[in-house]
DRENKOLKOL-643435 format. One line per 4 residues: number of its first residue (from 1); for each residue z, x, y of N, C-alpha, C. Coordinates in steps of 0.02 Angstrom, whole numbers, m for minus. Each point is the difference from the previous one (the first is absolute). Example, Ala and Ser with C-alpha at 12.3 -4.5 7.8 and 13.67 -1.06 7.14 Angstrom:
<rs>
1 = 390:660:m284:0:m45:59:0:45:60 ~ m36:m18:53:3:42:59:37:m39:55 $
</rs>
This chain:
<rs>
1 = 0:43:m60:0:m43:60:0:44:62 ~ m48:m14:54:13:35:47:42:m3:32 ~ 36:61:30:59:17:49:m13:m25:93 ~ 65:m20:12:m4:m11:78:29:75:23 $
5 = m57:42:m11:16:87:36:m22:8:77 ~ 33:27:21:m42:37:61:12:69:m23 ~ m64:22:18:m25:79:m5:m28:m5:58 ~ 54:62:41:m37:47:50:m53:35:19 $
9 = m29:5:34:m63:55:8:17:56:m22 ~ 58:33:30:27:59:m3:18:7:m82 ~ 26:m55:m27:37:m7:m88:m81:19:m27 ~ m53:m28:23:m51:m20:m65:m52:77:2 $
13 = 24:25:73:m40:68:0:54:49:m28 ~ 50:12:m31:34:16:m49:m9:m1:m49 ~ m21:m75:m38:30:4:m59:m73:m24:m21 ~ m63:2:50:m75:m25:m27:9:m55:9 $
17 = m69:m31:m6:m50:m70:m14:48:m23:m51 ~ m29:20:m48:m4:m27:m71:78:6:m10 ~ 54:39:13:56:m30:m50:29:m58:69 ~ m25:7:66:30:m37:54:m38:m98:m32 $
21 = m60:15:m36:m28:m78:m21:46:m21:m76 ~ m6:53:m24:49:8:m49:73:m78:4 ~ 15:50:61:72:m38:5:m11:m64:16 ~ m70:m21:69:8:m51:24:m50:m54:m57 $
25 = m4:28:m50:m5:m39:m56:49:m18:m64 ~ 43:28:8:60:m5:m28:14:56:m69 ~ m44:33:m3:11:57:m37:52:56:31 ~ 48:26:m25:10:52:23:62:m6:30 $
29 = 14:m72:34:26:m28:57:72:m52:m79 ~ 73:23:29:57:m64:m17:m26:m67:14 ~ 27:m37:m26:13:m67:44:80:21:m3 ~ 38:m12:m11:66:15:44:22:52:m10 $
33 = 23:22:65:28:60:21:60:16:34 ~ 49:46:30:45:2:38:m23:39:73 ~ 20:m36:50:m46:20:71:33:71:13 ~ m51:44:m9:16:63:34:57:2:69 $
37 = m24:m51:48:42:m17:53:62:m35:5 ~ 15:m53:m46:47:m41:5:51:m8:m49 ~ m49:52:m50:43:m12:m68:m11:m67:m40 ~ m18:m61:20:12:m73:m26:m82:m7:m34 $
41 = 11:m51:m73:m52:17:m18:m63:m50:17 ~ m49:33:m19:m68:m33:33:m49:m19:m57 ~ m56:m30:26:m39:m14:m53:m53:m18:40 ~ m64:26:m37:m70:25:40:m42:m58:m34 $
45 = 16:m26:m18:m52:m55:m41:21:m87:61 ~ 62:40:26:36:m77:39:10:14:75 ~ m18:71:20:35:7:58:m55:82:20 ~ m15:m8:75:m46:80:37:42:41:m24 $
49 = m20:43:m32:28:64:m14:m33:62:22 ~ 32:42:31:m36:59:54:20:54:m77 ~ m54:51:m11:4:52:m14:10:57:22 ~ 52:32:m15:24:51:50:m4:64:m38 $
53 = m17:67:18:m7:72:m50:20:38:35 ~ 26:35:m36:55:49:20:m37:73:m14 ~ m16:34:46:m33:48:m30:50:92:36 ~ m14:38:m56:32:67:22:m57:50:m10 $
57 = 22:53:m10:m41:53:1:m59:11:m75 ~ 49:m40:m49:m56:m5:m43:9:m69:m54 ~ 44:m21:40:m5:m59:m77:21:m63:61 ~ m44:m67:m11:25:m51:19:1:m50:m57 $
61 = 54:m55:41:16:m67:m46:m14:m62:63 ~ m17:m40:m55:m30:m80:33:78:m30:m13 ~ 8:m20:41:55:m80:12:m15:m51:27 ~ 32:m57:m14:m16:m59:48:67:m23:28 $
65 = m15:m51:70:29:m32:15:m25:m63:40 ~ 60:m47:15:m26:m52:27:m54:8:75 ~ m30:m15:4:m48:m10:45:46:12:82 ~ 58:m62:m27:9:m33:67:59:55:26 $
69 = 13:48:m65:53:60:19:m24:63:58 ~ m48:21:m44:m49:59:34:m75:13:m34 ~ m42:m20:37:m55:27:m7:m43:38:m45 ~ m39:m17:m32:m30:61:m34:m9:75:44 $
73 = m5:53:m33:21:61:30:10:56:m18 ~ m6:43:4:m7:72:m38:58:37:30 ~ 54:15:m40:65:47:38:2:67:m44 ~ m20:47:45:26:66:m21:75:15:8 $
77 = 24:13:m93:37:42:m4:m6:75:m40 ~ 47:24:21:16:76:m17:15:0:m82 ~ m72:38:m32:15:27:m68:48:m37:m49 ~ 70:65:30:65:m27:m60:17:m57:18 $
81 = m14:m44:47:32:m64:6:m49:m66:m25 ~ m48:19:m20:m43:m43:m14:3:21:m108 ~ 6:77:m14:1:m12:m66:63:m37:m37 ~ 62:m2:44:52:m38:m4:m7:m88:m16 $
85 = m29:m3:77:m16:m65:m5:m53:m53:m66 ~ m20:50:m15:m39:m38:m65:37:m26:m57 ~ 70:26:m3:31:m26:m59:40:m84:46 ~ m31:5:86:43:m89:12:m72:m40:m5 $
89 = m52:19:10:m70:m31:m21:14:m39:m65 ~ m12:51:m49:3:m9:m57:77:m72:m33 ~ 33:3:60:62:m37:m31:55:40:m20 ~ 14:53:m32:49:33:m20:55:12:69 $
93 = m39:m9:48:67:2:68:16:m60:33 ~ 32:m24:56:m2:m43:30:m35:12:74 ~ 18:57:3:m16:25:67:m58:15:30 ~ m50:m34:37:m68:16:27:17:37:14 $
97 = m87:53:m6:m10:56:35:7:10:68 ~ m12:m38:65:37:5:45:65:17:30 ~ 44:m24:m33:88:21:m21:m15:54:m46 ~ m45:41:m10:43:79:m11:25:5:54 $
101 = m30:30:61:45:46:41:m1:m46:62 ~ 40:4:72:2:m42:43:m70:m1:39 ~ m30:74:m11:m63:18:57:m70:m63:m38 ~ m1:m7:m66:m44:m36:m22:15:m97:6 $
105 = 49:m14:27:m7:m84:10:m53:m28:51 ~ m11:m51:m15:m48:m34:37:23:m71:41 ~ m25:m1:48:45:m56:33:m33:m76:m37 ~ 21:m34:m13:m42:m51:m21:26:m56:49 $
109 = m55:m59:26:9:m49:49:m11:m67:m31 ~ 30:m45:3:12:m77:18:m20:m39:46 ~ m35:m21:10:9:m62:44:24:m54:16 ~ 14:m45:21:51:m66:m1:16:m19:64 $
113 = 10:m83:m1:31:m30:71:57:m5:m24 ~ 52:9:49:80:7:m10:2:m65:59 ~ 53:m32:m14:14:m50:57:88:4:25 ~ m2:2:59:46:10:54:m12:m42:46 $
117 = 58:m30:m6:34:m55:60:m71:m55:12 ~ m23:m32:m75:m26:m64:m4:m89:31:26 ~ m19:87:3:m70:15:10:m35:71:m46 ~ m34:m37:m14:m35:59:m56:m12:72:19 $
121 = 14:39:m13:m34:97:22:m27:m10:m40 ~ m55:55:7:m47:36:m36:68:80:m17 ~ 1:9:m79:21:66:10:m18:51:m69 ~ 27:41:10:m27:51:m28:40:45:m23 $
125 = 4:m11:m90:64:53:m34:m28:68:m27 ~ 32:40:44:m4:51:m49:52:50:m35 ~ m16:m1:m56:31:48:m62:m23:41:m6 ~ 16:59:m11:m26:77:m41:24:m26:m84 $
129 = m77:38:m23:24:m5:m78:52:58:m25 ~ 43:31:48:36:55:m35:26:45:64 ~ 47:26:m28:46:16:64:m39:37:69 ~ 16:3:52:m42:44:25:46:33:55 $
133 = m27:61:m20:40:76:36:m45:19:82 ~ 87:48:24:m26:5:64:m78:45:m13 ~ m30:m23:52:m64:59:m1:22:77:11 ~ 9:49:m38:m3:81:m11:68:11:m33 $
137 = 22:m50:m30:60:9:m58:m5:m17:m52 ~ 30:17:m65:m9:6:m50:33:m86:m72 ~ 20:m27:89:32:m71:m46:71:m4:m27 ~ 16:59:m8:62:12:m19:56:m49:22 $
141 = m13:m22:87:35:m31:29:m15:m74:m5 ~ m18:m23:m53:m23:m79:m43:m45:m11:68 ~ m4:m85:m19:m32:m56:30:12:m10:61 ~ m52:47:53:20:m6:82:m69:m24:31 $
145 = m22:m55:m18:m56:m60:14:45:m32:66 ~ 68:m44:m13:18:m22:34:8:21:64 ~ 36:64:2:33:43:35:m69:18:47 ~ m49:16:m38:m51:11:46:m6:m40:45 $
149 = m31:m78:m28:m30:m34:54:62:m30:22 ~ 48:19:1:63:m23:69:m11:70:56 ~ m17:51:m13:m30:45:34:m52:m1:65 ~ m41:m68:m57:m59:m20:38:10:m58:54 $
153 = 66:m12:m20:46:m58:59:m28:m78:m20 ~ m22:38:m76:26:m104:m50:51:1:0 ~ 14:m84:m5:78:m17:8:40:m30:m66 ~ 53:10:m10:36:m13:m89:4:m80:30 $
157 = m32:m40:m56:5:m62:m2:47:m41:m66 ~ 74:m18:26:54:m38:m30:m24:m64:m7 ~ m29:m39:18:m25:m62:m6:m58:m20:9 ~ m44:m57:m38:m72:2:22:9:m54:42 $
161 = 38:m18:48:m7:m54:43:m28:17:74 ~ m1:56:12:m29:42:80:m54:9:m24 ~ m30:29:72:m70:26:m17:6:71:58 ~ m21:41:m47:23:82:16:m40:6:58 $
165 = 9:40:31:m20:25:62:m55:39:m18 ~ m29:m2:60:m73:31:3:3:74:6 ~ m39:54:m60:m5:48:9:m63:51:28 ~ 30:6:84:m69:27:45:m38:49:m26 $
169 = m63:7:18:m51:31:m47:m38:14:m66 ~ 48:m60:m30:m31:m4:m82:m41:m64:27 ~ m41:m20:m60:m33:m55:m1:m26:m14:m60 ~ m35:m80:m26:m27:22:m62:m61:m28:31 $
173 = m49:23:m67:m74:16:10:m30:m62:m28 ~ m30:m34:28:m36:m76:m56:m63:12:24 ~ m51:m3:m22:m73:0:20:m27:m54:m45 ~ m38:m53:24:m39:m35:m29:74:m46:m53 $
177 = 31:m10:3:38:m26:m29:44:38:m63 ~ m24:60:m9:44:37:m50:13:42:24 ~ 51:24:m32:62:53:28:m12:69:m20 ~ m13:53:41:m37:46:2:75:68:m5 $
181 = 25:m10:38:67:40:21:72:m9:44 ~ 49:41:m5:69:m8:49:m18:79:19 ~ m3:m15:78:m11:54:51:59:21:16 ~ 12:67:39:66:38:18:m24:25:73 $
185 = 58:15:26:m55:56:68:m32:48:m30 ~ m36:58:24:m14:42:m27:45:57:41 ~ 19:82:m9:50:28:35:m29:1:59 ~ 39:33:40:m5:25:72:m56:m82:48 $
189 = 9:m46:m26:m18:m51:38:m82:m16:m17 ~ m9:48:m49:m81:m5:m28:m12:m79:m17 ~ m52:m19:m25:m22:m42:m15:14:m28:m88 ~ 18:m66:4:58:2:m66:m46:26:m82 $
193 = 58:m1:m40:m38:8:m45:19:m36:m50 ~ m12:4:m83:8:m65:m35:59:22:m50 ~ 36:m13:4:79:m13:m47:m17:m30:m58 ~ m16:m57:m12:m53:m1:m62:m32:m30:21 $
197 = m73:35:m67:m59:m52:7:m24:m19:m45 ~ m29:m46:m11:m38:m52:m53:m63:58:m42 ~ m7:17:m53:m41:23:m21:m76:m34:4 ~ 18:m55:m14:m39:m56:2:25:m58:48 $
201 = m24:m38:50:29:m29:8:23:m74:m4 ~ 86:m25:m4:21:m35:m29:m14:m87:37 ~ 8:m34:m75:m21:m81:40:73:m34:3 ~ 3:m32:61:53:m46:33:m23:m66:m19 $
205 = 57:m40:m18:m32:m77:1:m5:m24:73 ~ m24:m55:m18:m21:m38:80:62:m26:25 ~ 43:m9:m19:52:m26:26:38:71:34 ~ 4:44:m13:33:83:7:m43:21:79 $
209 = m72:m23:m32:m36:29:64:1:m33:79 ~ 23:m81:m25:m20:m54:47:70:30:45 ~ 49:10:m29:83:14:34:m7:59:27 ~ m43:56:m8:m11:46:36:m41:m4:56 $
213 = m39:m25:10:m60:m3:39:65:m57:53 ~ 24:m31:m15:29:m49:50:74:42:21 ~ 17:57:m40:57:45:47:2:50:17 ~ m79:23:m21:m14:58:11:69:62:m19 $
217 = 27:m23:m55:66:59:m11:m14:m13:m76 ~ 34:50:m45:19:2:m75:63:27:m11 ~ 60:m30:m28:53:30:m6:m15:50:m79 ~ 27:61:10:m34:50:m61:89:5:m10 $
221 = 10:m18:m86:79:20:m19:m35:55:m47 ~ 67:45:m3:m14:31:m27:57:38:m62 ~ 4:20:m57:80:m6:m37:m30:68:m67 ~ 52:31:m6:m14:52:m61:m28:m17:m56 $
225 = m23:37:m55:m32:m16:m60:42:m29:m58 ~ m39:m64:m4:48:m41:m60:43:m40:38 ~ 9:m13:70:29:m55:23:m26:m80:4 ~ m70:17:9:m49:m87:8:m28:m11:m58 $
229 = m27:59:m42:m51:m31:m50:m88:m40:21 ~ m33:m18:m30:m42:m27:6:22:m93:m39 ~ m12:m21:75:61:m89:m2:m82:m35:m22 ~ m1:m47:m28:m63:m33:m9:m9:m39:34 $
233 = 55:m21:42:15:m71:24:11:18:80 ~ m5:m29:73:29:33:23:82:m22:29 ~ 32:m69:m23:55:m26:m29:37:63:m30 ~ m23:28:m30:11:60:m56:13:69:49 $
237 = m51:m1:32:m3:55:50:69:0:34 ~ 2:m55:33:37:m20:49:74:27:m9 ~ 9:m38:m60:69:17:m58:6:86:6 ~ m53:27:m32:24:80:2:1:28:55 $
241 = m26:m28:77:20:45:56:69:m45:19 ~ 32:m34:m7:66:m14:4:45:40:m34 ~ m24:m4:m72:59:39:m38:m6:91:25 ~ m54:40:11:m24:48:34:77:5:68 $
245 = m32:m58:41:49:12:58:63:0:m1 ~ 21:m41:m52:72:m21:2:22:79:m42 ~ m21:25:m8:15:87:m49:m25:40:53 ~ m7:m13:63:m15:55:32:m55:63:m13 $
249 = m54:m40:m28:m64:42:m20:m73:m37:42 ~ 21:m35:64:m49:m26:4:0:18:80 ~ m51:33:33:m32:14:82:m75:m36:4 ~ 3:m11:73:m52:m40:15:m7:8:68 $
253 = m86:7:22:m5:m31:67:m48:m44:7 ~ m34:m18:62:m37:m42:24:m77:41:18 ~ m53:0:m4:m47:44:11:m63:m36:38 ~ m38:4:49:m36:m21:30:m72:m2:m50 $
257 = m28:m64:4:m75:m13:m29:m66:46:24 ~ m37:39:m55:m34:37:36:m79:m21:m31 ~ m39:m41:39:m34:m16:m33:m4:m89:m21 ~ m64:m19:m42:m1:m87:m7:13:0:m86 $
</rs>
């Protein structure tokens, strides 16, 4: 039966034509799997599944994950951390290859309307699939994601009943109705640059887009790896950025619309 895959440009000039038709014919390709990103399991026969490859200096591995997690996509890692990772491919681990080390997580994004005080946001979760270390340290000092973007003057959110304050010079990126990127300044007052970006870029429902375009803002939460999960629901969603906040793992701001 054929698979609901997405294969990348970048994935299919990797791994060829033929094993990239391969998959999107269902050869080759699970129907259920555990999401590289979320951990929770998936199934390609019922649900977009992005193919993601991990490639090092000489050996890569294919994974999947949910579509709506992260993107199809090609992530270089380093050698020994990728021949490691083949025994969580394979199942014998729990641990995606991403969670080897903090430098290899990937931020993965959500979308969702959150409602505050009786009106819908447009917002925007993001998780790292795995801890992530200061930039030019060795991790040692765990999971400083948070710590960062309170750096960046996001704010720790105790309750989802406010709506976080606006953080000057970020913005997110929508073109044509899909979501392209979350912008940063760039240093010394340069011209910003992209904090993440969409490999591909991602689809908003109409209801997500209609609330943006009318507030021109996106509240972006944001919480360590393994706090939200991938919610199916966004009832569900909702639930895990509460329980998130009420544990003190949850920052957020407000970000200006950049783009239709």
């Amino acid at each position: 039966m054929p698979r609901m895959l997405d294969v990348s440009e970048d994935v299919r000039a990797e791994i060829g034509d033929a094993e990239a038709d391969r998959l999107l014919v269902g050869d080759n390709a699970p129907g259920s799997y555990d999401c590289t990103s979320c951990r929770t399991p998936g199934d390609s026969e019922q649900e977009r599944t992005s193919t993601v490859l991990f490639v090092g200096d000489e050996t890569a591995v294919l994974a999947f994950a949910h579509a709506s997690c992260i993107p199809s996509q090609v992530v270089q890692v380093a050698e020994e951390q990728l021949q490691g990772a083949v025994r969580s491919i394979t199942g014998s681990e729990q641990e995606a290859p991403q969670r080897l080390t903090p430098e290899q997580a990937v931020l993965g994004i959500t979308s969702g309307l959150v409602l505050i005080d009786d009106e819908l946001h447009p917002a925007l979760v993001v998780e790292p699939t795995g801890a992530i270390a200061r930039p030019g340290s060795d991790g040692s000092a765990g999971d400083e994601f948070l710590q960062l973007l309170l750096e960046q003057n996001f704010r720790p959110v105790h309750r989802m009943d406010q709506v976080p304050e606006v953080l000057h010079g970020w913005s997110i990126l929508l073109a044509m109705g899909q979501l392209h990127a979350v912008l940063q300044p760039g240093t010394g007052g340069g011209a910003p640059v992209a904090w993440w970006q969409a490999h591909a870029p991602l689809q908003v429902t109409e209801g997500w887009r209609t609330a943006a375009n009318k507030s021109q803002t996106v509240l972006v939460y944001a919480a360590p790896a393994g706090s939200i999960g991938q919610q199916p629901r966004e009832d569900l969603l909702r639930d895990a950025l509460e329980k998130a906040a009420a544990g003190g793992l949850l920052v957020a701001a407000a970000m200006p619309l950049a783009g239709t």
